[in-house]
C-alpha positions, 0 to 999 in steps of 0.5 A: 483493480483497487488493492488496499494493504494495511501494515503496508510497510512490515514484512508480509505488507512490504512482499505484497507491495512488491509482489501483486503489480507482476501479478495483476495489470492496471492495478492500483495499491493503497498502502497504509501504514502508521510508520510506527517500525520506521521501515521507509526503505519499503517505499522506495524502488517500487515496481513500475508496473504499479500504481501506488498511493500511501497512507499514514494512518493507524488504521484502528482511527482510519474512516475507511469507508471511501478508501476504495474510492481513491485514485492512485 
């Protein structure tokens, strides 16, 4: 299963990076986030049971269209 976040590293993004890999198995997250709050630190020590992909973008200038597609 393929989860995109968008705002992936503010505070509701960051709770759902951590939390959905307990929640889902052989999920695949896609974070996006433009780093404009400067909140690195979410990346770190993520789950183990989770794959990941980050992205950074300003989602309003993101083509979206193949985001889905992306392997993690």
């Amino acid at each position: 299963m393929n989860i995109v976040i968008t705002g992936a590293l503010g505070h509701i993004g960051s709770f759902l990076l951590r939390g959905l890999p307990s929640e889902f198995e052989n999920i695949n997250i896609i974070a996006i986030d433009s780093l404009v709050t400067q909140r690195y630190f979410s990346l770190f020590n993520l789950p183990k049971n989770g794959k990941f992909r980050f992205i950074e973008a300003d989602i309003t200038e993101l083509d979206v269209s193949g985001i889905l597609k992306l392997k993690c």
